[in-house]
Structures are given as C-alpha cells and as structure tokens.
Backbone as numpy.savetxt, mean C-alpha at the origin, in Angstrom:
# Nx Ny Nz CAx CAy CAz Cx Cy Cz
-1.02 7.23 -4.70 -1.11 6.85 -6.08 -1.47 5.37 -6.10
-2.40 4.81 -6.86 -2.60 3.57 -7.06 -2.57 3.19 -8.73
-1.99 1.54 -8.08 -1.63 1.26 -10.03 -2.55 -0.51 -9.64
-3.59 -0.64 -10.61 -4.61 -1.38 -10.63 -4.67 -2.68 -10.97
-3.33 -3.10 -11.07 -2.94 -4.07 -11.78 -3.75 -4.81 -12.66
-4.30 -3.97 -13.38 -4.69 -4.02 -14.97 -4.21 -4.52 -15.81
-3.68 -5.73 -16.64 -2.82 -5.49 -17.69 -3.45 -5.62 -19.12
-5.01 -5.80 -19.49 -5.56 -5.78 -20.39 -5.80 -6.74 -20.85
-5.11 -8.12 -20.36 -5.96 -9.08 -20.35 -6.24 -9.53 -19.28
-7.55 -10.28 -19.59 -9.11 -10.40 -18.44 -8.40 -11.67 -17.78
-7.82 -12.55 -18.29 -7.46 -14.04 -18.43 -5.70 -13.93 -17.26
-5.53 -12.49 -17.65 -4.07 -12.42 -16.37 -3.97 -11.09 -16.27
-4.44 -11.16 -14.48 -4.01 -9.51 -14.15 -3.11 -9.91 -13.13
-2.87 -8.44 -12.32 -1.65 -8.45 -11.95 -1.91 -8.06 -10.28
-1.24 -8.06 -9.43 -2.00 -7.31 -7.99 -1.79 -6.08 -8.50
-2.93 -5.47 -7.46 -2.43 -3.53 -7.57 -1.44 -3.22 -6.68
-1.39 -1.91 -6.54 -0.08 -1.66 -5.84 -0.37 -0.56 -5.36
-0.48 0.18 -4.31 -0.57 2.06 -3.42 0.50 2.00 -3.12
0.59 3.65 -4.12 2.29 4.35 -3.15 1.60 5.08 -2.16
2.23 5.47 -1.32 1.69 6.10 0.04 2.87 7.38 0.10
3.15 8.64 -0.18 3.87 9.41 0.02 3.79 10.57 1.37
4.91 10.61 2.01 4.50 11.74 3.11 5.60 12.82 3.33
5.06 13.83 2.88 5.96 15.15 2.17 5.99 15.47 3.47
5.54 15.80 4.27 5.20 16.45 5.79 6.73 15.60 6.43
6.79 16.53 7.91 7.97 16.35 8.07 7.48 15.59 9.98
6.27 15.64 10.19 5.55 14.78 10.73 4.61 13.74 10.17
4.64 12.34 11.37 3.91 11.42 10.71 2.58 11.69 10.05
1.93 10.91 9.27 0.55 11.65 8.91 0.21 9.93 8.92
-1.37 10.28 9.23 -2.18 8.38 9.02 -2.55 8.76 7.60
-2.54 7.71 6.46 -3.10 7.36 5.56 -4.05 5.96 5.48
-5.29 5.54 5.43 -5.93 4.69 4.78 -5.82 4.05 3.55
-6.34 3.02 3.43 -6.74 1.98 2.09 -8.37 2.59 1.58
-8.35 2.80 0.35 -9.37 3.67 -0.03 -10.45 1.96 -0.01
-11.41 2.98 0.65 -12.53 1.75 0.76 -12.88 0.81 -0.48
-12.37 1.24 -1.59 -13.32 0.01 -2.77 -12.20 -0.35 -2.86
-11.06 -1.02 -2.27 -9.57 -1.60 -2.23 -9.97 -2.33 -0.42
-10.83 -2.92 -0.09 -10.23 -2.69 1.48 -10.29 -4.72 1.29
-11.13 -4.55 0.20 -11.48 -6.57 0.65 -9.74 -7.10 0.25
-9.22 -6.45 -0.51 -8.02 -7.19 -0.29 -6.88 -7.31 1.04
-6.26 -8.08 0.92 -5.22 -8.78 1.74 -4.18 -7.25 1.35
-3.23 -6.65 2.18 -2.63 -6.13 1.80 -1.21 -5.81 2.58
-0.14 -6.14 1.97 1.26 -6.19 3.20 1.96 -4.98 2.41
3.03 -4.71 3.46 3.84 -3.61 2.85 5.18 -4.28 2.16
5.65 -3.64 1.09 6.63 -4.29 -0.18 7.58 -3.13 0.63
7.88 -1.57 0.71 8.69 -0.99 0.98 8.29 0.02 1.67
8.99 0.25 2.80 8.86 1.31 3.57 9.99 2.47 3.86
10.65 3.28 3.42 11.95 3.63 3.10 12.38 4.72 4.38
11.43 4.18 5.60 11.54 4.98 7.13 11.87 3.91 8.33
11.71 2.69 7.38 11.81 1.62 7.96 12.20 0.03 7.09
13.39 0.06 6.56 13.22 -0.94 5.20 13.17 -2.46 6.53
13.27 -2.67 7.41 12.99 -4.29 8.73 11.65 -4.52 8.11
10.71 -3.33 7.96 8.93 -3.64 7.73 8.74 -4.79 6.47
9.60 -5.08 5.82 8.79 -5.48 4.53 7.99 -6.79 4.72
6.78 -7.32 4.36 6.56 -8.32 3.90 5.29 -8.11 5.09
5.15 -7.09 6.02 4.19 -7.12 7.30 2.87 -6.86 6.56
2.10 -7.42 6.93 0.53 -7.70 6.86 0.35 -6.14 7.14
-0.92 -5.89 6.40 -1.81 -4.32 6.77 -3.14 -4.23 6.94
-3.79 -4.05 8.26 -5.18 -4.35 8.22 -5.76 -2.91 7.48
-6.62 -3.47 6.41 -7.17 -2.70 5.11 -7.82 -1.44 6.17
-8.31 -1.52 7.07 -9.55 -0.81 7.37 -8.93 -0.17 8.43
-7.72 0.11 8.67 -6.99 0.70 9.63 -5.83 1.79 9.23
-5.35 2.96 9.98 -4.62 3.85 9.41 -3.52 3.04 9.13
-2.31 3.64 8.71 -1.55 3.26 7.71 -0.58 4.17 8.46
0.19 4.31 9.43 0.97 5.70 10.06 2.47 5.70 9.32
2.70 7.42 8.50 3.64 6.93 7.91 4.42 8.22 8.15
5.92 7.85 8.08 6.78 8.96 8.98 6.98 9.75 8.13
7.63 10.77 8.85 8.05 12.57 7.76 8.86 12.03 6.96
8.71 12.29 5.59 9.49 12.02 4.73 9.96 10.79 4.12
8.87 10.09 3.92 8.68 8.76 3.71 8.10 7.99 2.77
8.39 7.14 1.62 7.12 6.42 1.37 6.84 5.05 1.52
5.61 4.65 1.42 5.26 2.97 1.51 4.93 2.89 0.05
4.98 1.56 0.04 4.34 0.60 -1.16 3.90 -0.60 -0.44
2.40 -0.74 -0.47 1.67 -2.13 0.25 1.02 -2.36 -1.21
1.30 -3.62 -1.51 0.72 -4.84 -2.55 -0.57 -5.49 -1.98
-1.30 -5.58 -2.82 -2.75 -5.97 -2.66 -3.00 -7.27 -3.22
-3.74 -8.84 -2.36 -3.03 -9.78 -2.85 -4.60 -10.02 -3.36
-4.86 -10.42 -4.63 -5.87 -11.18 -5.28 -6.35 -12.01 -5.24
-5.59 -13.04 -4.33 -5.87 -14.50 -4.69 -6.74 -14.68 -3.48
C-alpha cells in the first residue's frame, strides 16, 4: 500500500510512505515500485524486527520481509 504524501497543497507536501505486508508464513522479497525508486528510503517499522528502524533501503533492491510481518519505509524528499 502506498500513501503519497499528498496533502493538497503544492507549497507543503509530506514524504510518502509503503506499507509492505507479508501474509505468507515464509519470507517473500518485495521491491520499491520503480516510479518511487529516486527517493532516499529507510525503514520507520519493521514488526519482525523492531532493532531495524531508521536503516537506509537501497530503492532498487529487494526488500526481504519475514512470515508474518510488516514494514513501513518513508521516502525522503528532500
């Protein structure tokens, strides 16, 4: 799921944000959808691993995420 950090004004947006969900009870790789990759992007929560937070994510690389898990990586704008 991605939230676009849109807020409707042009003058102040917000970063976006990907939830990353993994229903599977093995790891699965997830990606950064390519028209998202130029951003900077670290992980905010990992709830298979809450030590991860704040780690850098190279855009263009899988994303490995455990059974029963989700991430939230923030996408930095600036």
């Amino acid at each position: 799921m991605a939230l676009s950090g849109a807020t409707g004004d042009d003058g102040r947006s917000d970063d976006p944000f990907l939830i990353m969900f993994n229903a599977w009870w093995e790891p699965l790789d997830l990606t950064i959808p390519d028209s998202l990759r130029n951003l900077a992007w670290q992980i905010e929560v990992d709830t298979s691993d809450p030590g991860t937070t704040r780690r850098s994510v190279e855009s263009s690389a899988p994303l490995t995420l455990a059974g029963r898990s989700l991430v939230l990586v923030r996408g930095d704008q600036r």
